[in-house]
C-alpha positions as CSV (number, residue, x, y, z in Angstrom):
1,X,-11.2,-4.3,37.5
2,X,-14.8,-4.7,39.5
3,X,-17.5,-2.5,38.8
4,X,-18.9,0.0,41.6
5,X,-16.4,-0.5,44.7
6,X,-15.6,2.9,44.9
7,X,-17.5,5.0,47.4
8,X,-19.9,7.9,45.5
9,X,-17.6,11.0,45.3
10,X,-19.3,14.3,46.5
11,X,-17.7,17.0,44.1
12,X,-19.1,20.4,47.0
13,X,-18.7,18.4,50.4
14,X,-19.0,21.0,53.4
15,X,-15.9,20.4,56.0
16,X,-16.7,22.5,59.1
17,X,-14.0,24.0,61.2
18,X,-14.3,24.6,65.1
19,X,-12.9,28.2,64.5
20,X,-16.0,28.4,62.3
21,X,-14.7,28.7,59.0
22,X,-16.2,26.5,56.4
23,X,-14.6,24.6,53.4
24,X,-16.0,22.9,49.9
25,X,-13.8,20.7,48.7
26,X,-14.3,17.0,46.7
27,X,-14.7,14.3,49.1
28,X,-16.6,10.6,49.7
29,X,-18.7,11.9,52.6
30,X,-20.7,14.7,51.9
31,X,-20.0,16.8,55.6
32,X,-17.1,16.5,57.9
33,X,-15.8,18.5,61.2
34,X,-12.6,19.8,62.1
35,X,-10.7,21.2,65.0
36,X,-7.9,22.8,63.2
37,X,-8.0,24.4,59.4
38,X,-5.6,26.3,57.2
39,X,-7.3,29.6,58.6
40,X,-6.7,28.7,62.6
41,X,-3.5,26.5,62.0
42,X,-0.4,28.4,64.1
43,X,1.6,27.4,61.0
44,X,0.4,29.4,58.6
45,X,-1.4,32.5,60.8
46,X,2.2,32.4,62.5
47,X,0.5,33.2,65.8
48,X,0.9,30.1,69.3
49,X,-2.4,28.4,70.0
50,X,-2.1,25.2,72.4
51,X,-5.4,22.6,71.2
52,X,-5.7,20.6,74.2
53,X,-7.4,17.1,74.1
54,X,-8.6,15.8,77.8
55,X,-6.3,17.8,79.6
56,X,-2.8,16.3,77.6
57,X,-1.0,19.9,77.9
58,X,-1.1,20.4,81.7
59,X,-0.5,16.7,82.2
60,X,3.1,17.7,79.7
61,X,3.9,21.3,81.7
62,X,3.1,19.7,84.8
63,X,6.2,17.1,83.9
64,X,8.1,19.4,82.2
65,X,7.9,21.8,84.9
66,X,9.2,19.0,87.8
67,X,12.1,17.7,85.7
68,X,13.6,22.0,85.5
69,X,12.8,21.8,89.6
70,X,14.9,18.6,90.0
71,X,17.6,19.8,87.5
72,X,17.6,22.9,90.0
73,X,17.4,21.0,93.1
74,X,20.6,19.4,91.4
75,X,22.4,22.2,90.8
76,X,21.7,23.3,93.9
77,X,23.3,19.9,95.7
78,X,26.0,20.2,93.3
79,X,27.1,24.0,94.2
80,X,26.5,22.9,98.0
81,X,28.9,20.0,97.3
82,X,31.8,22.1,95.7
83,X,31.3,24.8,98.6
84,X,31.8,22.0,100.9
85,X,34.7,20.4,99.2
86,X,36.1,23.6,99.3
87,X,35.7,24.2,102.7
88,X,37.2,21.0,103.5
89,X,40.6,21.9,101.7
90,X,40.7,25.2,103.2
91,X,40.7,23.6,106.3
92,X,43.5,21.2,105.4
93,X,45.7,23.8,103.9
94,X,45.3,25.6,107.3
95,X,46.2,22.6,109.4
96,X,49.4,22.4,107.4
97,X,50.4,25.5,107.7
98,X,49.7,25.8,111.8
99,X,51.9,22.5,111.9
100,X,54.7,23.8,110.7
């Protein structure tokens, strides 16, 4: 194997959380940032936290929020289509029965 092609291992490298909390683990760089640790993570603290990166989560809702309004505006056309078929029988029934 070649000699010295690993990078020097820092045994008390500081990682820095956004929440503020501050890790020493072993690492190859000596300081690091992060947005989410163990102590902020909604997996383990059990609690809903949204981390938005250049406005991702509005651009999601935004769509998520227009396909229920279509899926609604369907329904609606849907109901308005059975009423009128409906209607439309009704009518047909009646017609026979006036005929005879």
């Amino acid at each position: 194997m070649k000699k010295d092609i690993h990078p020097p291992y820092y045994k008390d490298a500081k990682i820095a959380c956004a929440c503020g909390n501050l890790l020493t683990v072993g690492s190859t760089v000596e300081s690091a940032s992060v947005e989410i640790c163990s102590a902020c993570h909604p997996f383990y603290t059990g609690t809903q936290k949204f981390v938005d990166t250049a406005g991702r989560l509005e651009r999601f809702q935004k769509r998520a929020s227009k396909k229920t309004d279509a899926q609604a505006a369907r329904k609606g056309k849907k109901a308005k289509n059975k009423v009128r078929s409906a209607r439309k029988v009704v009518k047909k029934v009646e017609k026979q029965k006036s005929e005879k």
